[in-house]
C-alpha positions as CSV (number, residue, x, y, z in Angstrom):
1,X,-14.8,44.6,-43.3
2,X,-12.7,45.2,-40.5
3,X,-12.1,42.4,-37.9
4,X,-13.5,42.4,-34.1
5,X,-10.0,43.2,-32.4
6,X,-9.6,46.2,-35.2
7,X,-12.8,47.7,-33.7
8,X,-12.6,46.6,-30.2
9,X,-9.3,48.7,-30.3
10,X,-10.4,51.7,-32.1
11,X,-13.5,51.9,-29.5
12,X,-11.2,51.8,-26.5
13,X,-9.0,55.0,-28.1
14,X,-12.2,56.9,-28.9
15,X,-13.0,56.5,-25.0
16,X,-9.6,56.7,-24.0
17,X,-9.7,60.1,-25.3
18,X,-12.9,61.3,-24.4
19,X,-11.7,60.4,-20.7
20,X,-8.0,62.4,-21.4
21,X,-10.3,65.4,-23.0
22,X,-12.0,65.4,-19.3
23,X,-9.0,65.3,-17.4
24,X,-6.7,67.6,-20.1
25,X,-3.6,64.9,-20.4
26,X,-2.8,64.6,-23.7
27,X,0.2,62.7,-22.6
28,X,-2.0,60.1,-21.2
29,X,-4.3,59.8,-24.2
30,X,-1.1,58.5,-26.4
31,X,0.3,55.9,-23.8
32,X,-3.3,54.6,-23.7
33,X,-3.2,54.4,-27.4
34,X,0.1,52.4,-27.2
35,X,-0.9,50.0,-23.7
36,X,-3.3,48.3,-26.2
37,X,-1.2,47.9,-28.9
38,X,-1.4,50.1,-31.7
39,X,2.0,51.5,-32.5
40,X,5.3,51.0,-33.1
41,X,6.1,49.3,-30.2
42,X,9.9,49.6,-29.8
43,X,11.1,52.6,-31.9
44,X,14.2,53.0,-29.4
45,X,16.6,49.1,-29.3
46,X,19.6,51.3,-27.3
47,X,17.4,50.5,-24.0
48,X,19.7,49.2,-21.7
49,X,18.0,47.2,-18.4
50,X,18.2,49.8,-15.6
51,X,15.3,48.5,-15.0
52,X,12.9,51.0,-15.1
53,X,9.7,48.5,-16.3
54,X,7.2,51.5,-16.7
55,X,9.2,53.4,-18.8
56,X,10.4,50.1,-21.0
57,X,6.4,49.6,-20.8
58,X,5.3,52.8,-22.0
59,X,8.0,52.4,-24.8
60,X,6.7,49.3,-26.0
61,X,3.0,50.1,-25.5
62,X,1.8,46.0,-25.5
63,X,2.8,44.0,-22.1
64,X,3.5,40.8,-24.7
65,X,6.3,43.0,-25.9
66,X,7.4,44.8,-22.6
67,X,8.2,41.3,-20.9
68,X,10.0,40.1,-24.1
69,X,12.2,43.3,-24.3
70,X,13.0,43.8,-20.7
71,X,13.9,39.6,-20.0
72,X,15.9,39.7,-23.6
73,X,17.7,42.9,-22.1
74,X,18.1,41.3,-18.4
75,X,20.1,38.1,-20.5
76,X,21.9,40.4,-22.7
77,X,20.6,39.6,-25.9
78,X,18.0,42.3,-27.3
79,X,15.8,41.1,-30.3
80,X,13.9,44.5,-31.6
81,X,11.7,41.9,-34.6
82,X,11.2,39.3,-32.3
83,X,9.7,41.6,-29.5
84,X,7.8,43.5,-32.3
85,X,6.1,40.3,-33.4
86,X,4.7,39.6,-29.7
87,X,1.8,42.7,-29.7
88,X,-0.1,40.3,-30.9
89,X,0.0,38.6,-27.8
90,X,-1.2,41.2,-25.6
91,X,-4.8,41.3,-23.7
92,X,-4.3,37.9,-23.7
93,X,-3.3,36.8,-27.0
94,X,-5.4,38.5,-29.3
95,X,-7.2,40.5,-27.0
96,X,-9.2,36.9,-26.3
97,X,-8.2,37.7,-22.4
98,X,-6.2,34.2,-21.7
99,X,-2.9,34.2,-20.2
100,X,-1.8,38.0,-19.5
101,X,0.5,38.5,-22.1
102,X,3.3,39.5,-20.1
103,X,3.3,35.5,-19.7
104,X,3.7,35.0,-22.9
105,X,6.2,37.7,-23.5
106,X,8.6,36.6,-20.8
107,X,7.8,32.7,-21.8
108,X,9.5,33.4,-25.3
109,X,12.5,35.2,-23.7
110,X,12.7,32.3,-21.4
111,X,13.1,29.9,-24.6
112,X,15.2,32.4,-26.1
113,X,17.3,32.2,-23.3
114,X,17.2,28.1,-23.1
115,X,18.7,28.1,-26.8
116,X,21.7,30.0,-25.9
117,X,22.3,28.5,-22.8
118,X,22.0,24.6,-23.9
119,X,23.6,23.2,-26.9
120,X,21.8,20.4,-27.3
121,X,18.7,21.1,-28.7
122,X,16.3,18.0,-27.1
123,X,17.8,19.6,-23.7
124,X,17.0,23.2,-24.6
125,X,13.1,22.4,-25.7
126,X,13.1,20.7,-22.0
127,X,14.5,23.4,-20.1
128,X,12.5,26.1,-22.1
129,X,9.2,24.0,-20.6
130,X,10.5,24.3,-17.4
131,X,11.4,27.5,-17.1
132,X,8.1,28.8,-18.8
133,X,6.3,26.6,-15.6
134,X,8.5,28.4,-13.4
135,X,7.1,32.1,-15.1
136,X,3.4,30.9,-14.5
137,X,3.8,29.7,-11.1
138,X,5.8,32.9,-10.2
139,X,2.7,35.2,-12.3
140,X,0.0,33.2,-10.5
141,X,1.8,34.1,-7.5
142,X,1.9,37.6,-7.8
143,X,-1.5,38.2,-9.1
144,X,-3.5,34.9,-8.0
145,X,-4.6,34.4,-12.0
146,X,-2.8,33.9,-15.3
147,X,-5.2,35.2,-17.2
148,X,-5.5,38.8,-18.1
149,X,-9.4,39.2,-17.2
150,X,-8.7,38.4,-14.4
151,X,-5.9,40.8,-13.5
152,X,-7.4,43.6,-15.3
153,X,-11.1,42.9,-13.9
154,X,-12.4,43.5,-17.0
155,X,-13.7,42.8,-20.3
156,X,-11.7,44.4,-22.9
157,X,-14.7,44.3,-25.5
158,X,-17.6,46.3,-23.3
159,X,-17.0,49.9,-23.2
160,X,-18.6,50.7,-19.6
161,X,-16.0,48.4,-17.9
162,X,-12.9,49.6,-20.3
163,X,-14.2,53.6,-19.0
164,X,-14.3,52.1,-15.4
165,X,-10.9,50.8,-15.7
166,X,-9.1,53.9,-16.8
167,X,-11.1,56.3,-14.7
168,X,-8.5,55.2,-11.3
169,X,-5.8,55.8,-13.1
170,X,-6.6,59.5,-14.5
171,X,-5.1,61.3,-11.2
172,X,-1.7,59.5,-11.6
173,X,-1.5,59.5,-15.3
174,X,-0.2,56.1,-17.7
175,X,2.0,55.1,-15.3
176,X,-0.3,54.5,-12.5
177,X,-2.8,52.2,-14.5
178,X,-2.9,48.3,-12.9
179,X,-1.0,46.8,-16.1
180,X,2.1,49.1,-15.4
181,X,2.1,48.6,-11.7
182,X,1.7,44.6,-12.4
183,X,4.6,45.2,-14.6
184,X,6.8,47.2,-12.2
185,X,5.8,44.6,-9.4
186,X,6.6,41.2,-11.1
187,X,9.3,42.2,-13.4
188,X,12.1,41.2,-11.1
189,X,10.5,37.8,-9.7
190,X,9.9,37.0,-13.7
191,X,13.5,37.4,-13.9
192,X,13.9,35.2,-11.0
193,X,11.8,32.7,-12.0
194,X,13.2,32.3,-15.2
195,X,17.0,32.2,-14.3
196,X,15.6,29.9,-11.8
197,X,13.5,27.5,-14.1
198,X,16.7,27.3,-16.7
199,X,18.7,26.2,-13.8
200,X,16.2,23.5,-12.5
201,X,17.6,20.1,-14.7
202,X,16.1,16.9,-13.9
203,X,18.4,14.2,-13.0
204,X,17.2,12.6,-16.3
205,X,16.7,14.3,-19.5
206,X,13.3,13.4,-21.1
207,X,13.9,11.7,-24.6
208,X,13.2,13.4,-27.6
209,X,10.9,15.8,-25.6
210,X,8.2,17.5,-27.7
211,X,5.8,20.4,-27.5
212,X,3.0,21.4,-29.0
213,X,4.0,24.6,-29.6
214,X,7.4,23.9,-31.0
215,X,5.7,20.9,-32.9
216,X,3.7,24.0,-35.3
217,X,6.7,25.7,-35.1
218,X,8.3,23.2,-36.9
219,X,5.4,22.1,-39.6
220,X,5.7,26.1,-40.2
221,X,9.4,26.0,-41.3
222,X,10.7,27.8,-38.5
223,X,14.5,28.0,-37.3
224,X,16.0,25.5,-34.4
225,X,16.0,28.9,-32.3
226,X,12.4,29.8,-33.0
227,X,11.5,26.0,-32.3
228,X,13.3,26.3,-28.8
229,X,12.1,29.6,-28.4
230,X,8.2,28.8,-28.9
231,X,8.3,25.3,-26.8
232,X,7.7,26.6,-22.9
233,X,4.2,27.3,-24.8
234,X,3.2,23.6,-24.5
235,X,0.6,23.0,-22.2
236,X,-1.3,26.4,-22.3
237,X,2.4,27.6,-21.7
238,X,4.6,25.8,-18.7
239,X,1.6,22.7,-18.8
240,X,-0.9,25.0,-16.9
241,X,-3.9,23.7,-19.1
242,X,-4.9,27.7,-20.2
243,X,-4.9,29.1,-23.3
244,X,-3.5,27.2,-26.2
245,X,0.2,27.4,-26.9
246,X,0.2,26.0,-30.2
247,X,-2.3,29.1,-31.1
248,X,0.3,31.5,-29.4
249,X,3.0,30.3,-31.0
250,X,1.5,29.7,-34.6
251,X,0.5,33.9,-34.4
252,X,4.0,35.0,-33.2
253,X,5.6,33.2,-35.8
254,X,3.1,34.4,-38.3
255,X,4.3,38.0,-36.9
256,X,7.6,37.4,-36.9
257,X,7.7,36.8,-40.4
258,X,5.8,39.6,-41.3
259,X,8.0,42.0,-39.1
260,X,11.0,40.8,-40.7
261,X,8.8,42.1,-44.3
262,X,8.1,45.4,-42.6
263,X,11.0,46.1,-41.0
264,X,10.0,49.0,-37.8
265,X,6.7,48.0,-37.7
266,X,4.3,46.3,-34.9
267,X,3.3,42.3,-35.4
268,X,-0.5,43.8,-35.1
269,X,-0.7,44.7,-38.4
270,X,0.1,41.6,-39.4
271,X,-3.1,40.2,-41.3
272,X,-2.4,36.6,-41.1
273,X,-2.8,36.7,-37.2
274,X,-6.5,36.7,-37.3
275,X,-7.2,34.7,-39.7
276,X,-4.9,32.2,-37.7
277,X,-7.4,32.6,-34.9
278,X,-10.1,32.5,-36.8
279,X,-9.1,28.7,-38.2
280,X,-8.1,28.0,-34.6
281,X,-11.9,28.4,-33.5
282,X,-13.5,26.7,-36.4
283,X,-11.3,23.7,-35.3
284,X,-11.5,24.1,-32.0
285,X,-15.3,25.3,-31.4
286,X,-14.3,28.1,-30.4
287,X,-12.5,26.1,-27.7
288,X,-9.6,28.2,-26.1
289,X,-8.3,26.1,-23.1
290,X,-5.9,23.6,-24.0
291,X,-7.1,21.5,-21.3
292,X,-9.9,21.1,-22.6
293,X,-8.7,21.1,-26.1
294,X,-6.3,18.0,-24.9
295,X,-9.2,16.4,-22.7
296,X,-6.9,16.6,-20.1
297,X,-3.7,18.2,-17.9
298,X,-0.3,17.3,-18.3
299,X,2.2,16.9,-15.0
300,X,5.2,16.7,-16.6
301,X,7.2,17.1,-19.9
302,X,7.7,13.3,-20.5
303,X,3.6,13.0,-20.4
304,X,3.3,16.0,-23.0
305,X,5.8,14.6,-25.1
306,X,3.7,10.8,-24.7
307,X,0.6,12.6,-26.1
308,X,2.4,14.4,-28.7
309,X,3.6,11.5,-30.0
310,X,0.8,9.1,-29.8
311,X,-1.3,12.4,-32.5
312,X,-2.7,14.3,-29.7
313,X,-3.8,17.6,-30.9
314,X,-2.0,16.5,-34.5
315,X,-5.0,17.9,-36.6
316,X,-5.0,21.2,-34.5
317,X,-1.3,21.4,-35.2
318,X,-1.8,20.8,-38.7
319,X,-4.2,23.3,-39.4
320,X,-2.7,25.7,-37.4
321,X,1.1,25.1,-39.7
322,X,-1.1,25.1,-42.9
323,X,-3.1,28.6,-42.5
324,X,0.1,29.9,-41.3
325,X,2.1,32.8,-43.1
326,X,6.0,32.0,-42.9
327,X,7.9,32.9,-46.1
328,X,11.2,33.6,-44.8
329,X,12.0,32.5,-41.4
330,X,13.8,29.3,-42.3
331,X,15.5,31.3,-45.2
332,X,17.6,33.5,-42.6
333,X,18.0,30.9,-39.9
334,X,15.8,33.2,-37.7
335,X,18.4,36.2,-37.2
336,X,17.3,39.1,-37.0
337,X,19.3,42.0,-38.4
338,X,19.2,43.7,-35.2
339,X,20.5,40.7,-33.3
C-alpha cells in the first residue's frame, strides 16, 4: 500500500500535466515533476556558484536540496550525497508543510560550514545553533513565515488549491512559480545570514552545549561532522519553537545513509523516512511543533542544552534513534565520495 506523500505526489504530477497539456509546455510539466521532489535531484556536481538560484533550483528539483547545494557551493565545499539526502525535507519536511525546506536545506549547510570552521567540536554545535537562528530570522524576514504553507498559500494535499497555485505561473513557465522567485530573492541574504550567524561568538562559550537534533544524531551512530551538521536543528531549527528538529534530522540521516547505498539516487526513495514519521506521530500525537512537544520555547542555547540534559524530549529522541535506518554512516566517518 503506498504511503500518503507517494500519492499526494503522484496526484500533483497528474494535474501538473493536465495544466502543461492546456498551455503546450512540456518543459514546464518536467520541472514541476522535479519542484516536488521526484527525481534525481543533482545529476550535474560541476555547478559552480555563479549564482544563478533558479537554474541550481530547477537542477535540484526539491528547495531542501537547492539551499543545501547552492550554500555548500557559496563555502566551497559541494556535498552531491548529503544534498541528495535533503528531498526529503522539502514542502516542509515531508510534505507535512512546517518550516519551508529551503530552511532546513541552508540550516544543514550552515552546520556543515560550523564544523569546518571551528575545531572544537562543543564550539561548532554552538555556532551551528546560532547561525541556523540567524537563517530563520533572516527567512521570516523575507517572507513574514517559516513555514511553507504559509509561503506557498496552500495545501499541498488538496488538488483545487495545488491547480490554483500553478495556474500564475503558466505564462512565465517553471521559473516564474513563487518557490523559485522565493529562492532567487532570499538566496543571497541566506548567505548573509549565515556567514553572519557563524561569526556571531558569545563572549562565553556555553558548556557542553547540546541539541536535540544532534542528540538523535548521535544515539543513531552518526559521524562528529553529521552531529555538527544536524545541531542548528534544535529548537524547531535556530530555537524558533516550529517543526521538530530531532524529526528533521532523524530523516536526513536516515537518507543519508541510504543515498550513500544508492549511490545517484534522491533521499525520497528512501523507505525508512516515513516510517520515521510515522513513529514520530504515534509518539508525539501527531504533535509537530516542538514547542509544544517541549511545553515550552527556548531563548538561548545554554537553556536548550539545561532541558536536554535534565531528559527533556529523551523518549522522543529515543524512539526517533531506534526506528532509525543508519548502517554505514559511522563506518565511513561521514565522507562522502564526492567530497
Amino acid at each position: 500500500m503506498k504511503d500518503n506523500n507517494t500519492m499526494n505526489r503522484r496526484k500533483f504530477l497528474k494535474l501538473s500535466a493536465a495544466g502543461v497539456v492546456t498551455a503546450g509546455a512540456g518543459a514546464w510539466a518536467l520541472n514541476a515533476y522535479r519542484m516536488f521532489g521526484i527525481t534525481d535531484a543533482m545529476e550535474n556536481n560541476s555547478l559552480t556558484v555563479r549564482q544563478d538560484a533558479k537554474h541550481v533550483f530547477s537542477t535540484c528539483g526539491a528547495c531542501s536540496t537547492t539551499l543545501f547545494t547552492l550554500l555548500n557551493r557559496e563555502f566551497g565545499c559541494p556535498k552531491r550525497t548529503e544534498e541528495l539526502a535533503a528531498d526529503p525535507l522539502a514542502g516542509g519536511l515531508m510534505n507535512t508543510q512546517q518550516q519551508c525546506g529551503m530552511v532546513w536545506g541552508a540550516t544543514l549547510a550552515t552546520g556543515a560550514e560550523s564544523f569546518r570552521r571551528y575545531s572544537n567540536g562543543e564550539q561548532a554545535t554552538t555556532m551551528a545553533m546560532i547561525g541556523a537562528r540567524h537563517v530563520v530570522e533572516s527567512f521570516v524576514h523575507r517572507t513574514r513565515s517559516p513555514n511553507c504553507r504559509d509561503v506557498i498559500g496552500i495545501d499541498i494535499a488538496n488538488s483545487s488549491e495545488v491547480i490554483g497555485f500553478m495556474i500564475p505561473s503558466l505564462p512565465g513557465g517553471f521559473q516564474n512559480m513563487l518557490c523559485m522567485n522565493v529562492v532567487d530573492k532570499w538566496f543571497p541574504e541566506a548567505v548573509a545570514a549565515a556567514r553572519e550567524g557563524l561569526a556571531d561568538r558569545p563572549a562565553v562559550l556555553p558548556q557542553a552545549p547540546k541539541s536535540c537534533a544532534s542528540e538523535v544524531a548521535r544515539r543513531m551512530g552518526a559521524s562528529d561532522e553529521e552531529v555538527v551538521t544536524v545541531a542548528g536543528f534544535a529548537g524547531g531549527i535556530g530555537l524558533s519553537g516550529y517543526g521538530c528538529g530531532a524529526l528533521g534530522a532523524a530523516i536526513w540521516l536516515s537518507s543519508l545513509a541510504w543515498c550513500r547505498e544508492h549511490p545517484g539516487e534522491s533521499g525520497y526513495l528512501n523507505p525508512g523516512s516515513q516510517e520515521i514519521l510515522n513513529a514520530f506521530k504515534d509518539t508525539t500525537g501527531s504533535e509537530m511543533l516542538c514547542s509544544r512537544i517541549a511545553e515550552r520555547n527556548f531563548t538561548s542555547v545554554e537553556d536548550h542544552t539545561e532541558f536536554i540534559e535534565n531528559g527533556g524530549c529523551d523518549e522522543l529522541i529515543d524512539q526517533l534513534a531506534q526506528v532509525s535506518w543508519l548502517p554505514q554512516v559511522s563506518e565511513e566517518n561521514g565522507q562522502d565520495g564526492d567530497t
